[in-house]
C-alpha positions, 0 to 999 in steps of 0.5 A, a space after each residue: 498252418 501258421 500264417 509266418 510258416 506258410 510265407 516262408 514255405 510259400 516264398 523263402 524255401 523256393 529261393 533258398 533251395 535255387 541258391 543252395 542249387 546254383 551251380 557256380 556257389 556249387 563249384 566253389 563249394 565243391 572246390 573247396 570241399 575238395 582241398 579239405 584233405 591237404 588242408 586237414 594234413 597240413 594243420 596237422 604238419 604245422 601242429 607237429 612242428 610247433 607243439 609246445 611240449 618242451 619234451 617233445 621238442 627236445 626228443 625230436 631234435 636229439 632223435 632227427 636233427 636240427 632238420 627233423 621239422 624240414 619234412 613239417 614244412 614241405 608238407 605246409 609249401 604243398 597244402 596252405 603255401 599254394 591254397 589258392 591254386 588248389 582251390 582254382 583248379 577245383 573250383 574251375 574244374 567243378 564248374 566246367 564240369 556241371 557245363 559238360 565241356 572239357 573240365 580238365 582243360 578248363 582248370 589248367 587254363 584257370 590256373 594258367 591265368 591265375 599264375 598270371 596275375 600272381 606277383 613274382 619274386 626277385 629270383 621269378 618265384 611266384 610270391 606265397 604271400 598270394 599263393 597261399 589263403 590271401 589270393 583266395 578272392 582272386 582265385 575263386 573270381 578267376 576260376 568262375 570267370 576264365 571257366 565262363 569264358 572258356 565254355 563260351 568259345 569251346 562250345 562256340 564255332 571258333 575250335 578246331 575240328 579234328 577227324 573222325 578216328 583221332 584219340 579222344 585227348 587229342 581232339 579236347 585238347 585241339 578244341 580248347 587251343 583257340 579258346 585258351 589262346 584268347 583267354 590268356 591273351 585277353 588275361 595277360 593283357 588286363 594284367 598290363 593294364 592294372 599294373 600300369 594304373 596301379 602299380 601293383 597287381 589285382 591281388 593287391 587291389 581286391 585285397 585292399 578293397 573287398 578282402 581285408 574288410 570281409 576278414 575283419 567283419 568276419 572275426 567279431 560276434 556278430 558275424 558269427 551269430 548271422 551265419 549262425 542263425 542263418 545255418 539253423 534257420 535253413 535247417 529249420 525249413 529242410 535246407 542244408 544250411 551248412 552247403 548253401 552258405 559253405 561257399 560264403 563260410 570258406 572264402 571268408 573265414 579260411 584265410 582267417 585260419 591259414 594266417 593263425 596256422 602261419 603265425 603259430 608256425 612262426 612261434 606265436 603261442 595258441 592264446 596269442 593268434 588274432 583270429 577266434 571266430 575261423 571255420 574250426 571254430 564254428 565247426 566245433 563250437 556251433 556246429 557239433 551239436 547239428 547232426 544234421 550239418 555232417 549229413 
C-alpha cells in the first residue's frame, strides 16, 4: 500500500471518525438538520412574495388585496425571524438527549437563557435583529453550555426527589427545578455584567469579534475551495464529509443566506444580493454531483 494512503489510514481517519462522532458537533448538526423543513418553507414564503414577474405581482394583488403578501411574511416571522431560538431548542435538546437526562427540560431552559441575552425593543419585544440568523454563535454556545450545565446538577445530589407513585412529568419536572433555578440565576447575572462593561449585550460582542470576520471569510473563493476539499477528501477515506463539517458549513454560511433571504424581501433584486458563496451554493453547485453527500 502506498506509504501516504497507510499514514492517513493509520492517523488521519481515526481522528476525523472521533470528530465527526463527537457528540456536541453532533447536536448542533442535529440542531440545525432539524430546522431545515421551516427554513426550506420559509425561502419558499419570501420567493412567493418577491417574484419578480411583474404579471404575477399584478394577478395576485387584483386577485387577494394590497395584503395578499401579509400570509408570506407571517410565514418568515416563524421560521428566518426567530432562527436562532429554533436552532437553540434543537441543538440543546439533542445534546441533552445523547446525556440520557431530561431533554425537553433542557431546551426550554436553553431558550429561556437565550431570551435573556437577547435585547429587547422600545415596547419590550424581543429585537429580530438577534432572533433571526445574527444570533446564531450566540445560540449554539448557549445551547452546548446551559445544556452542560444543566446535566451537571440534574445528574448531581442538589434535585428534589419525589416519591414512588408521582407521574413521571411531574418527577422531571421537580429534578430539574433547582438546577434551572441556578442556571438562570448565574445567566441573568453574567448578562448584568456585560452590559454594565459593555454597554450592550454578548450578541453585540460576539458579533463583533468572532461573527462577522467568519462571514466575510466565509464568502470568498478560497473558503469554498477548503470545505470543498475537505468534504471530498473525508469522502475519499469513507467518512461522511458532508455530516463531519455540517456544523462548521451551517453556522457560517446560513446567516449568510438569511441576510441575502432578507434583502431580496426588502426589494433587492436576485443579482444584487451580496453574498454568493451560501449553503445553497455549495449544495447546488459543488455538492450535486456527490451522491454519496444525500446518503
Amino acid at each position: 500500500m502506498n506509504p501516504v494512503m497507510q499514514w492517513m489510514e493509520k492517523h488521519f481517519i481515526p481522528v476525523a471518525g472521533r470528530i465527526g462522532s463527537q457528540r456536541h458537533l453532533v447536536a448542533v448538526r442535529d440542531g440545525f438538520v432539524a430546522i431545515m423543513p421551516l427554513i426550506i418553507i420559509g425561502s419558499f414564503a419570501v420567493l412567493i412574495n418577491n417574484l419578480p414577474i411583474e404579471f404575477f405581482q399584478n394577478f395576485m394583488l387584483n386577485t387577494f388585496g394590497e395584503g395578499w403578501k401579509t400570509l408570506g411574511g407571517n410565514i418568515w416571522d416563524g421560521s428566518f425571524a426567530v432562527l436562532s431560538l429554533l436552532v437553540v431548542a434543537g441543538i440543546s435538546y439533542n445534546l441533552a438527549k445523547s446525556y440520557d437526562v431530561d431533554a425537553l427540560s433542557a431546551a426550554l431552559l436553553a431558550v429561556a437563557c437565550y431570551i435573556i441575552f437577547t435585547p429587547t425593543t422600545d415596547d419590550w419585544g424581543l429585537s429580530y435583529a438577534w432572533t433571526g440568523s445574527q444570533g446564531l454563535f450566540v445560540g449554539v454556545l448557549t445551547a452546548i453550555v446551559v445544556t452542560e450545565l444543566f446535566r451537571l446538577l440534574y445528574q448531581s445530589k442538589f434535585t428534589i426527589k419525589m416519591p414512588e407513585g408521582v407521574p413521571s412529568g411531574v418527577v422531571k419536572s421537580f429534578r430539574a427545578l433547582i438546577p434551572a433555578t441556578v442556571i438562570l440565576i448565574l445567566v441573568s447575572g453574567l448578562q448584568m455584567l456585560i452590559a454594565a462593561i459593555t454597554d450592550g449585550s454578548i450578541h453585540e460582542l460576539v458579533f463583533t469579534v468572532i461573527q462577522q470576520p467568519l462571514q466575510v471569510l466565509g464568502d470568498t473563493l478560497p473558503a469554498a475551495l477548503i470545505i470543498t476539499f475537505l468534504n471530498q477528501h473525508l469522502w475519499f477515506f469513507g467518512l461522511h464529509g458532508t455530516n463531519i463539517l455540517g456544523p462548521v458549513i451551517d453556522s457560517i454560511y446560513l446567516p449568510l443566506l438569511e441576510e441575502n433571504i432578507s434583502l431580496f424581501a426588502q426589494g433587492t433584486s436576485a443579482a444584487d444580493v451580496p453574498y454568493i458563496v451560501t449553503k445553497p451554493f455549495l449544495d447546488a453547485y459543488v455538492f450535486m454531483g456527490c451522491v454519496n453527500n444525500f446518503v
